[in-house]
C-alpha positions as CSV (number, residue, x, y, z in Angstrom):
1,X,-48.6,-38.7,-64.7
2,X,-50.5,-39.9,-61.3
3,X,-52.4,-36.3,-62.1
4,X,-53.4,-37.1,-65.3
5,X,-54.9,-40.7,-64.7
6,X,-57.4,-39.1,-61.9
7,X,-58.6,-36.5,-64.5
8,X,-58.9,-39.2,-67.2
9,X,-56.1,-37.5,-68.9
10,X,-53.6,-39.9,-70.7
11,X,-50.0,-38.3,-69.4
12,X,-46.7,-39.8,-70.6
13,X,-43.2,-39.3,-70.3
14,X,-43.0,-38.5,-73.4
15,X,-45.3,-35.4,-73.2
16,X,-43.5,-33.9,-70.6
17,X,-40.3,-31.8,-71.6
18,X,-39.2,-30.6,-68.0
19,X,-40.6,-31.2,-64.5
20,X,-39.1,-29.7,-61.0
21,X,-40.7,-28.5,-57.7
22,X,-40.1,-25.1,-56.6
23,X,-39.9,-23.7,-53.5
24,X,-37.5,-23.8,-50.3
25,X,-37.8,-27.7,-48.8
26,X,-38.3,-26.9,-45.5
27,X,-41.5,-24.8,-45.6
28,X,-44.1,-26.9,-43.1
29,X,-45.6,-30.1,-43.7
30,X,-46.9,-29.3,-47.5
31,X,-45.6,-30.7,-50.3
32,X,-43.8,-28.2,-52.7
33,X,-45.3,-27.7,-56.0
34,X,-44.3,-28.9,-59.5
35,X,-43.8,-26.7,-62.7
36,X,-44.2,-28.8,-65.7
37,X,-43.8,-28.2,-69.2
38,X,-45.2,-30.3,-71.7
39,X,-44.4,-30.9,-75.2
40,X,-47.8,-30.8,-77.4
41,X,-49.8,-27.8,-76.0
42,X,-53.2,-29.7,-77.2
43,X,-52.0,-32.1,-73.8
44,X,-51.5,-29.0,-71.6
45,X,-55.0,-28.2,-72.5
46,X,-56.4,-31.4,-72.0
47,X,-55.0,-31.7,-68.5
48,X,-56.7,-27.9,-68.3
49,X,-59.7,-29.0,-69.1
50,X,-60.0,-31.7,-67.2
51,X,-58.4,-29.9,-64.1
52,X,-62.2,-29.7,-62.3
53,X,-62.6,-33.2,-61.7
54,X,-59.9,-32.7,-58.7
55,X,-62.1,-30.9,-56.7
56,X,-61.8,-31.6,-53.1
57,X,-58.7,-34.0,-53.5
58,X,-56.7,-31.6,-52.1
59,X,-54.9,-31.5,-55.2
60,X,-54.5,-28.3,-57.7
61,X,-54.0,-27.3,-61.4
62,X,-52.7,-23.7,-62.0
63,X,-50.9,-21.6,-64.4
64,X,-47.8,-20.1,-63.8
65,X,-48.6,-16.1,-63.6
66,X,-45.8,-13.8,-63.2
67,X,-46.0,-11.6,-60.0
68,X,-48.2,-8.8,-61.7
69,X,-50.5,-11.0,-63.2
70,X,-50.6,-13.4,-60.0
71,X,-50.9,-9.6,-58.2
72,X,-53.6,-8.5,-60.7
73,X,-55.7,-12.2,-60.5
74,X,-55.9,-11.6,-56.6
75,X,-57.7,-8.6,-56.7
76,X,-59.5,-9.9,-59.6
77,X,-60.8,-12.4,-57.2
78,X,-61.2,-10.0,-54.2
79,X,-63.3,-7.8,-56.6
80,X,-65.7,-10.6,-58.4
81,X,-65.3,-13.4,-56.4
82,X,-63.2,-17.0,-57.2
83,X,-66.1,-18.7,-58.9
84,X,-65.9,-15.6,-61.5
85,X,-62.5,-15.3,-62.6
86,X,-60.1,-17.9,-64.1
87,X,-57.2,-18.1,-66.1
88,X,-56.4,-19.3,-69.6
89,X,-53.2,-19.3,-71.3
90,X,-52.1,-16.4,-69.2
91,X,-54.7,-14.2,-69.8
92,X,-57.1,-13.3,-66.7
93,X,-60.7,-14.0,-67.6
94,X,-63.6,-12.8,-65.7
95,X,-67.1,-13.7,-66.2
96,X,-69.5,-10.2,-65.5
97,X,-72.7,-12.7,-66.2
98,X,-73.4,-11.3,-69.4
99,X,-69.5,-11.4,-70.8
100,X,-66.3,-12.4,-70.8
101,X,-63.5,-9.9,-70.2
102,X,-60.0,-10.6,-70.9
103,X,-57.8,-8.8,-67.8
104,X,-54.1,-8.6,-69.1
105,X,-52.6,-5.2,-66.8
106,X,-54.1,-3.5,-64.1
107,X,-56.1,-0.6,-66.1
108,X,-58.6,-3.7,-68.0
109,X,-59.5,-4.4,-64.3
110,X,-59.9,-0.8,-62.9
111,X,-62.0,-0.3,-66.8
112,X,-64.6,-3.3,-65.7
């Protein structure tokens, strides 16, 4: 909820079903992130949306990928570079300038 009143995004306890950290405790100095699921998806995507205003607050928005799409979104990345690739509802997106292309195994990325 502390998130969501630096992005301007109005976050209640009601729009949260379930919140946890993740992670083994005793990893550094870092704080461990937090999974949360909210109830209205149109809330999710606000947040989303609104996710840019924490740049350089040292404080991040991300998806949950499984392992091969969190695999497939680093080399995505490697490949065309961090301000070209993003994430939306699971699906890999990477902008070639001209288009969009949706990256959901590894064969859409070796085909671009």
């Amino acid at each position: 909820m502390e998130v969501g009143k630096r992005i301007g995004v109005d976050v209640n306890v009601m729009d949260i079903d379930r919140s946890h950290r993740i992670g083994r405790r005793d990893v550094g100095n870092r704080p461990r992130p937090i999974i949360v699921k909210f109830v209205i998806y149109r809330k999710r995507s606000e947040v989303f949306k609104n996710k840019r205003l924490l740049k350089k607050s040292g404080v991040t928005i991300r998806e949950d990928l499984t392992r091969i799409r969190h695999n497939i979104l680093k080399e995505a990345i490697n490949k065309f570079g961090v301000n070209s690739v993003w994430t939306q509802d699971g699906v890999i997106i990477v902008n070639r300038g001209d288009s969009k292309r949706r990256v959901t195994c590894w064969n859409d990325l070796r085909n671009i």
